[in-house]
N, CA, C and O of each residue as an XYZ file, in Angstrom:
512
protein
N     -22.832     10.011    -58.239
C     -23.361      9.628    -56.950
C     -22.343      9.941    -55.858
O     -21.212      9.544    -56.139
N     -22.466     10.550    -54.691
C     -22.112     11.035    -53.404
C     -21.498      9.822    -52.735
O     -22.244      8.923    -52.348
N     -20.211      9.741    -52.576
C     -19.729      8.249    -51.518
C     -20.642      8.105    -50.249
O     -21.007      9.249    -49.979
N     -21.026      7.467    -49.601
C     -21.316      7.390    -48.476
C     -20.427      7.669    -47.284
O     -20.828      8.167    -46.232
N     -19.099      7.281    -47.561
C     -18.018      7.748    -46.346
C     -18.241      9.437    -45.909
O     -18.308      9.915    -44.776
N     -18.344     10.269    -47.514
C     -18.657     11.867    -47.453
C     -19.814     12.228    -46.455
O     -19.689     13.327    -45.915
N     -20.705     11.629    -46.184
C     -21.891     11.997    -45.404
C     -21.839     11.480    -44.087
O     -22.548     11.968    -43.207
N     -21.033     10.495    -43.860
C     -20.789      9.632    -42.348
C     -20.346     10.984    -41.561
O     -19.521     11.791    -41.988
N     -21.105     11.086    -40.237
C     -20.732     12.216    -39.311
C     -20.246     11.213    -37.823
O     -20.761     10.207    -37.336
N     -19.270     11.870    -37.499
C     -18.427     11.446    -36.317
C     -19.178     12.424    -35.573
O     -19.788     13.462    -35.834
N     -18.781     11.350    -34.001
C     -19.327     12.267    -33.240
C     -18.434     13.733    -32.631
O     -17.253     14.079    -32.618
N     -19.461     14.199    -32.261
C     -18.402     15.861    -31.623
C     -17.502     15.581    -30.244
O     -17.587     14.655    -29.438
N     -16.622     16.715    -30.279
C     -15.927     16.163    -28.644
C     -16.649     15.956    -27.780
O     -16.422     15.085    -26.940
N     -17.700     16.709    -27.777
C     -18.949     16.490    -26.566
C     -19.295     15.737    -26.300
O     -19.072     15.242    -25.196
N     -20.261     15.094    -27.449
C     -20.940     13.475    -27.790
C     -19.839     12.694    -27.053
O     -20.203     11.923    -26.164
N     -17.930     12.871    -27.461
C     -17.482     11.193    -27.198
C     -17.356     11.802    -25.640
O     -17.275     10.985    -24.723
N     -17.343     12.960    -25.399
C     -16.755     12.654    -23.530
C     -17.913     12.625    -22.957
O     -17.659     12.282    -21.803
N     -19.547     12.844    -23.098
C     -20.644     12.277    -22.984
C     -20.736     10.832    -23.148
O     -21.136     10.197    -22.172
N     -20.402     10.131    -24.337
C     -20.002      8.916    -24.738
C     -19.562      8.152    -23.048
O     -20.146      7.396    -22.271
N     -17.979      8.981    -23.073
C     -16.896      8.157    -22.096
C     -17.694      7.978    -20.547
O     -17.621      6.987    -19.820
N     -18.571      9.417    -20.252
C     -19.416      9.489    -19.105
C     -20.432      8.426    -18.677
O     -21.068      8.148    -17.660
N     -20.253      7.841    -20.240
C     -21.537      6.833    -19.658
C     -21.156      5.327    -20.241
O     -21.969      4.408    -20.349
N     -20.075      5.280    -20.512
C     -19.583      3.700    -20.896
C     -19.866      3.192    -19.832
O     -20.342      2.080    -20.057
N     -19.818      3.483    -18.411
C     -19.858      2.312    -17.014
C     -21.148      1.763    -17.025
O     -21.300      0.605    -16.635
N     -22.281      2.559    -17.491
C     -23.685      2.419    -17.959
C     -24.065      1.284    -18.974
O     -25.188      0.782    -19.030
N     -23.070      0.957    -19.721
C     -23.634      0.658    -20.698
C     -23.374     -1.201    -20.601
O     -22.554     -1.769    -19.880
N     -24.164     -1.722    -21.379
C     -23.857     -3.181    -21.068
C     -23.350     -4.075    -23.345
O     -23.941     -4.161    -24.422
N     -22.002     -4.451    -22.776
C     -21.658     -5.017    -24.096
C     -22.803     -6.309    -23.998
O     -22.927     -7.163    -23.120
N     -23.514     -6.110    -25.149
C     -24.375     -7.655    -25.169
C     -24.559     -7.717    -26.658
O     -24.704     -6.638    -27.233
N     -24.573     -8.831    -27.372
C     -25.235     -8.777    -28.755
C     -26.420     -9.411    -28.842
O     -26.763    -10.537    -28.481
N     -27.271     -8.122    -29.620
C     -28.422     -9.008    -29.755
C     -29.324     -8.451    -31.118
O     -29.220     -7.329    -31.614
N     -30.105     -9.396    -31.513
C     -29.644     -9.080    -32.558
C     -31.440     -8.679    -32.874
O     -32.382     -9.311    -32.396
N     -31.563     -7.279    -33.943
C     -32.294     -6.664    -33.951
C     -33.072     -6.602    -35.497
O     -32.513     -7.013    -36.514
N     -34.557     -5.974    -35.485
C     -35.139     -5.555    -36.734
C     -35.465     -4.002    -36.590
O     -36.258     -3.428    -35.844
N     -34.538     -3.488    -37.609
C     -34.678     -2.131    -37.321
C     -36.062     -1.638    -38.925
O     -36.055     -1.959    -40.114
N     -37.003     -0.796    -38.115
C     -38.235     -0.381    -39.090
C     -38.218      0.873    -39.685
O     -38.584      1.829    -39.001
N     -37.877      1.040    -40.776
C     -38.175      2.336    -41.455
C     -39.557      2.601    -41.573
O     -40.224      1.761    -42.177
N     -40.114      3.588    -41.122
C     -41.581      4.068    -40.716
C     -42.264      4.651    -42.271
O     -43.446      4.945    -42.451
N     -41.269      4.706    -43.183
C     -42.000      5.899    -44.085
C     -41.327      4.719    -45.308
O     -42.250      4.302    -46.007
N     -40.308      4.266    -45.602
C     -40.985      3.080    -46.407
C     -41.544      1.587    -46.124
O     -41.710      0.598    -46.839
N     -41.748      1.863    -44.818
C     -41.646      0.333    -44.188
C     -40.773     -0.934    -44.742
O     -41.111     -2.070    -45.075
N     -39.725     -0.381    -44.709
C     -38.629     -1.378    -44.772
C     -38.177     -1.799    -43.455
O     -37.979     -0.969    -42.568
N     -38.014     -2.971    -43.293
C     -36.945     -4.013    -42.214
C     -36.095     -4.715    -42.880
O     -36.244     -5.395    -43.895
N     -34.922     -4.438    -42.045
C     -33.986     -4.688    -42.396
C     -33.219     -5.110    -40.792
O     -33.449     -4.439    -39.786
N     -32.178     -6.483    -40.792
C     -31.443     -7.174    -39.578
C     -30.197     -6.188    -39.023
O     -29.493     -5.313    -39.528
N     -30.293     -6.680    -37.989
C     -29.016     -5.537    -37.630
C     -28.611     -6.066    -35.799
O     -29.374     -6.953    -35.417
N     -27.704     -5.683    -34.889
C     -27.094     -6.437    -33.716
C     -26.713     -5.220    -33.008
O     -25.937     -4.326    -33.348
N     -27.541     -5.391    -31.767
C     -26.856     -4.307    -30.865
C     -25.196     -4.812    -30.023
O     -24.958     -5.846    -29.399
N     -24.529     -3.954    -30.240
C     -23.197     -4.102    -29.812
C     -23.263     -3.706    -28.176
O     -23.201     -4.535    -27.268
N     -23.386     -2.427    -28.026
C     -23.674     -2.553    -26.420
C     -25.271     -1.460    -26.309
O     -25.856     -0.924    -27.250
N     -25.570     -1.423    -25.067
C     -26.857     -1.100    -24.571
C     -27.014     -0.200    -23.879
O     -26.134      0.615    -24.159
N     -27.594      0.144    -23.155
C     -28.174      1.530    -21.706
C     -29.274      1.544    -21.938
O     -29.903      1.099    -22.898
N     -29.727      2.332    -20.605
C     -31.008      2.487    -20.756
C     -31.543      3.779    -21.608
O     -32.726      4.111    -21.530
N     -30.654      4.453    -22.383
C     -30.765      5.506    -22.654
C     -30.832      5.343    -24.573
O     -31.438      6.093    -25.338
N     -30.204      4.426    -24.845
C     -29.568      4.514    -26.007
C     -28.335      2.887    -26.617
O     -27.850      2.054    -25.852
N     -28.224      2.920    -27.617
C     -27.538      1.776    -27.839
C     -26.262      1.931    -28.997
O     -26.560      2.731    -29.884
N     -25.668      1.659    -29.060
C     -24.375      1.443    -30.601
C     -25.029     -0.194    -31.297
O     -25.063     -1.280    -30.719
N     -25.445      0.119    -32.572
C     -25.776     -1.473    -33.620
C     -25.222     -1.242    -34.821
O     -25.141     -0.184    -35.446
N     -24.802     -2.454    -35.123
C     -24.383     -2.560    -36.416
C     -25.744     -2.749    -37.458
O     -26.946     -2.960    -37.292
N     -25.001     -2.585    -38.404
C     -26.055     -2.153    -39.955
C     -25.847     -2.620    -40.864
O     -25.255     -1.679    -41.392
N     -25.834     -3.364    -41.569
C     -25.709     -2.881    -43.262
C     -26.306     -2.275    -44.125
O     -26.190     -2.511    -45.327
N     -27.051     -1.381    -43.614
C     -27.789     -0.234    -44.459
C     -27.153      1.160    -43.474
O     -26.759      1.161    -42.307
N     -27.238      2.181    -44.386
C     -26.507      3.226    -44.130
C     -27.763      4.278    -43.764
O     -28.401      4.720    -44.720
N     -28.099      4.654    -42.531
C     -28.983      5.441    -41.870
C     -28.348      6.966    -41.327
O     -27.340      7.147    -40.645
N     -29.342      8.019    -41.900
C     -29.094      9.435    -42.095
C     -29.098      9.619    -40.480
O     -29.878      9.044    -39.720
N     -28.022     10.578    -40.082
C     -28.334     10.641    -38.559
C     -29.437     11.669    -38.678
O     -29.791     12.184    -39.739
N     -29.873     11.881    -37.650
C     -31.679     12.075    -36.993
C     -32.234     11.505    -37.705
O     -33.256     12.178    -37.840
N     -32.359     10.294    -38.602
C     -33.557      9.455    -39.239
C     -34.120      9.065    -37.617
O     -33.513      9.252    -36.562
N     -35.300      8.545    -37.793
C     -36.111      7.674    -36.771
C     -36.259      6.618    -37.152
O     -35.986      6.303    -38.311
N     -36.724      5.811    -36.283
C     -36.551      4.048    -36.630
C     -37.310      3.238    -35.120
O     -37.121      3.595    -33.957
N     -38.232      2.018    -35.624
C     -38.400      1.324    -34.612
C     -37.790     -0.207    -34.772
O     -37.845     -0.944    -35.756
N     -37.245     -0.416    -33.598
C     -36.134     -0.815    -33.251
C     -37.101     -1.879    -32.215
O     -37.887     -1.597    -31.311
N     -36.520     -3.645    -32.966
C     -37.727     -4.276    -32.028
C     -35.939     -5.373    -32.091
O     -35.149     -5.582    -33.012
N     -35.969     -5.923    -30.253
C     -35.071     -6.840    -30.288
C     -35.574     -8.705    -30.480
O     -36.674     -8.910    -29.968
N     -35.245     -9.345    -30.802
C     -35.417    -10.547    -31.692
C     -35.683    -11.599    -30.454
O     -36.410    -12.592    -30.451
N     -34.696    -10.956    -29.197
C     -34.245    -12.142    -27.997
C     -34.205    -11.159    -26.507
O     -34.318     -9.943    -26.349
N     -34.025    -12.115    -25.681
C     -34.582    -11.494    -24.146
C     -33.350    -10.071    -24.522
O     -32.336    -10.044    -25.220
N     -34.147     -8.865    -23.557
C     -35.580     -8.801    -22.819
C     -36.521     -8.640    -24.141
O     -37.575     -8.387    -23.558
N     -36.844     -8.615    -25.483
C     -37.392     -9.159    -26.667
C     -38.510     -7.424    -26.896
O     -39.676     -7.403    -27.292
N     -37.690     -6.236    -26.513
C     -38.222     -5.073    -26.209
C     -38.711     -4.550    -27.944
O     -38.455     -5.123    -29.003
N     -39.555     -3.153    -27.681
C     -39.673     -2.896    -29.224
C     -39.646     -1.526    -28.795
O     -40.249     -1.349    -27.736
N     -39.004     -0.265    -29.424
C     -38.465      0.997    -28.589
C     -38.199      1.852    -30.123
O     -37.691      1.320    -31.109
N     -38.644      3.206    -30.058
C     -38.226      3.805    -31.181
C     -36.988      4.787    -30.873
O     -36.944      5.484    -29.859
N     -36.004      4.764    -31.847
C     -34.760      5.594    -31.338
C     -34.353      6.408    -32.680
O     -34.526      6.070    -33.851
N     -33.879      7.345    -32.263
C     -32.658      7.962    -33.211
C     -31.734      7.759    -33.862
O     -30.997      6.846    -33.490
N     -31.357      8.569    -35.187
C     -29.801      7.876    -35.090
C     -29.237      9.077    -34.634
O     -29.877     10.110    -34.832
N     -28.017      9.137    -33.986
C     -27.005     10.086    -33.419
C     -25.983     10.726    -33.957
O     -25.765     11.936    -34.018
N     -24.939      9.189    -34.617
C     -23.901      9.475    -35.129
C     -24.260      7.923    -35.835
O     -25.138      7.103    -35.564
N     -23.255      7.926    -36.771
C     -23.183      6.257    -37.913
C     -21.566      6.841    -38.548
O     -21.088      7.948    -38.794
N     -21.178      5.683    -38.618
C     -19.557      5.635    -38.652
C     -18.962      3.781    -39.600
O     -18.993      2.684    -39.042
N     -18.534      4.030    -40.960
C     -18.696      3.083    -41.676
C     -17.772      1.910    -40.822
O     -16.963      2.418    -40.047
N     -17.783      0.694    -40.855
C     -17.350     -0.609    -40.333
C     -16.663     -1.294    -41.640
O     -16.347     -0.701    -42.671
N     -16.501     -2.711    -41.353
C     -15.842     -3.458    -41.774
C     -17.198     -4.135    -42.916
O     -18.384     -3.839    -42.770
N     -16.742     -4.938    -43.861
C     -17.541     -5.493    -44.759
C     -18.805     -5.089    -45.195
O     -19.670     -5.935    -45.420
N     -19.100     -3.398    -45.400
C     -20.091     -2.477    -46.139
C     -20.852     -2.516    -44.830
O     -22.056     -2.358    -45.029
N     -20.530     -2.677    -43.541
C     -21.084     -2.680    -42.316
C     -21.277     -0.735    -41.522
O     -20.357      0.056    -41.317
N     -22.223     -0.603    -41.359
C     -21.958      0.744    -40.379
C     -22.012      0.539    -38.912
O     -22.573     -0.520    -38.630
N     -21.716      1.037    -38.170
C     -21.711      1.057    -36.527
C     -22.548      2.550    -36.545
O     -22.282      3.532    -37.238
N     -23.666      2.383    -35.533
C     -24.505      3.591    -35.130
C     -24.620      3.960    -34.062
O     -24.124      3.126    -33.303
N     -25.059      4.875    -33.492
C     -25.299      5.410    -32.091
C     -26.565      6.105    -32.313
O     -26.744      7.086    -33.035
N     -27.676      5.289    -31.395
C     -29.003      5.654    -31.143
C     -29.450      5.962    -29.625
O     -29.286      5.398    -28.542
N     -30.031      7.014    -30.029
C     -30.977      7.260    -28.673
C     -32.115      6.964    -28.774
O     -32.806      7.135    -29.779
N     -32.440      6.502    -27.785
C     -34.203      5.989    -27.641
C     -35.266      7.407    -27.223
O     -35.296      8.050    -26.173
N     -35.887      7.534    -28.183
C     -36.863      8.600    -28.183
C     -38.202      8.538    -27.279
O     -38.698      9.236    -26.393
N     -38.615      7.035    -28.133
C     -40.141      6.623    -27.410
C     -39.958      5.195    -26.742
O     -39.971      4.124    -27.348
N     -39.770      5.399    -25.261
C     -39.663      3.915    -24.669
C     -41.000      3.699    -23.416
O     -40.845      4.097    -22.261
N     -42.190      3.060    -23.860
C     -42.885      2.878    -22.404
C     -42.438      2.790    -21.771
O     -41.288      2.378    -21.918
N     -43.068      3.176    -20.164
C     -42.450      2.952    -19.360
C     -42.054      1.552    -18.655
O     -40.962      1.230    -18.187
N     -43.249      0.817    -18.715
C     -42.772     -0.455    -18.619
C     -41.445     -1.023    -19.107
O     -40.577     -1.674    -18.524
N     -41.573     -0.505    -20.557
C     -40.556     -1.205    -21.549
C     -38.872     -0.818    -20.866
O     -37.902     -1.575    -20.904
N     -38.931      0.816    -20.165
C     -37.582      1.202    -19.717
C     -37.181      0.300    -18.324
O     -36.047     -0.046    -17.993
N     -38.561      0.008    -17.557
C     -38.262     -0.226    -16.742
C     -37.779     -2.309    -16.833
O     -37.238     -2.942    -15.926
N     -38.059     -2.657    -17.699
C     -37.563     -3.890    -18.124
C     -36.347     -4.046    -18.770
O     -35.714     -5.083    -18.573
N     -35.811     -2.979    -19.689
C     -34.756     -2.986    -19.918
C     -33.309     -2.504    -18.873
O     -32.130     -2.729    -19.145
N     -33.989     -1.606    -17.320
C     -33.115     -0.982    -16.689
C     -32.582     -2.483    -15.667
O     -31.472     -2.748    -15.207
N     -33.666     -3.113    -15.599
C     -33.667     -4.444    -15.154
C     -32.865     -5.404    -15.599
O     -32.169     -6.040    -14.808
N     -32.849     -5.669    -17.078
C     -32.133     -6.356    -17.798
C     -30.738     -6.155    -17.872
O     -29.976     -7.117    -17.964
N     -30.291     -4.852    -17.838
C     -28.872     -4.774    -18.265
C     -28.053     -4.881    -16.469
O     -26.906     -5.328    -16.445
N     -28.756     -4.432    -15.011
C     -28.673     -4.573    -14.548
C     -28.171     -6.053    -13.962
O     -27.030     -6.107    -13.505
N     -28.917     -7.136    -13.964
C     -29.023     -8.500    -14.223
C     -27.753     -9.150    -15.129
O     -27.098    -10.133    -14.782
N     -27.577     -8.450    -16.245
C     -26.758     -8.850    -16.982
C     -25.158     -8.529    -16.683
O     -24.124     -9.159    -16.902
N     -25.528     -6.915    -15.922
C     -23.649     -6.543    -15.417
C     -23.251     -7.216    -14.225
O     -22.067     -7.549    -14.170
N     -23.998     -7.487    -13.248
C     -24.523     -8.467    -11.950
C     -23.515    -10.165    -12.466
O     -22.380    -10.452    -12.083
N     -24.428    -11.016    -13.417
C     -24.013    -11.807    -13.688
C     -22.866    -12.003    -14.675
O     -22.606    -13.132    -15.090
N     -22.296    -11.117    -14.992
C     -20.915    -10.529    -15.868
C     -19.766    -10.479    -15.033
O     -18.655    -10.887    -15.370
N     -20.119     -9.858    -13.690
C     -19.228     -9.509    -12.671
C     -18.953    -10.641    -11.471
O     -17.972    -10.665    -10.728
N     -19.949    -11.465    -11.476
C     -19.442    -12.647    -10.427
C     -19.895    -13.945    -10.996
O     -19.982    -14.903    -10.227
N     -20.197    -14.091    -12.275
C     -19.564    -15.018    -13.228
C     -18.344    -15.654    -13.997
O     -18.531    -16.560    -14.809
């Protein structure tokens, strides 16, 4: 059997200075998620580490192929349900992975509640 570390793909220089371009974007929040495998319908728990409106980094304990697809429903406010990518996945601490997803299929409503949310949230971060 194939380690799993062997298949973990880092991201490219591109991805992290794309990455660095948009950290000001992004909002650290945990929250904690059910991510849906579409083709065995498995759910399985998992925590977004930080956010955007574009895309998110969550932890795992299941090990997801980058470009798998996945719907991705959050548990707690704004309580969104959004299908994303995986990007890059990079192993963690205690059989944990850290991922980087892009959101593929987001209503529009749904973007426009989440552009709201993280907004709200850097707002009250900053003069809190």
């Amino acid at each position: 059997m194939t380690d799993r570390k062997d298949r973990v793909a880092a991201p490219s220089a591109d991805e992290s200075d794309s990455a660095n371009k948009r950290y000001g974007l992004r909002l650290r929040k945990f929250i904690d998620i059910v991510v849906e495998d579409p083709f065995s319908a498995m759910l399985f728990r998992g925590a977004i580490a930080d956010i955007s409106p574009t895309g998110m980094r969550a932890m795992v304990d299941q090990y997801l192929p980058v470009g798998s697809k996945y719907t991705i429903t959050m548990k707690r406010s704004p309580f969104l349900r959004m299908r994303g990518q995986v990007r890059w996945i990079r192993p963690s601490a205690n059989e944990t992975f850290q991922i980087g997803v892009q959101f593929i299929e987001v209503a529009p409503e749904d973007a426009k509640r989440l552009s709201t949310f993280i907004e709200i949230e850097q707002q009250r971060l900053t003069n809190g």
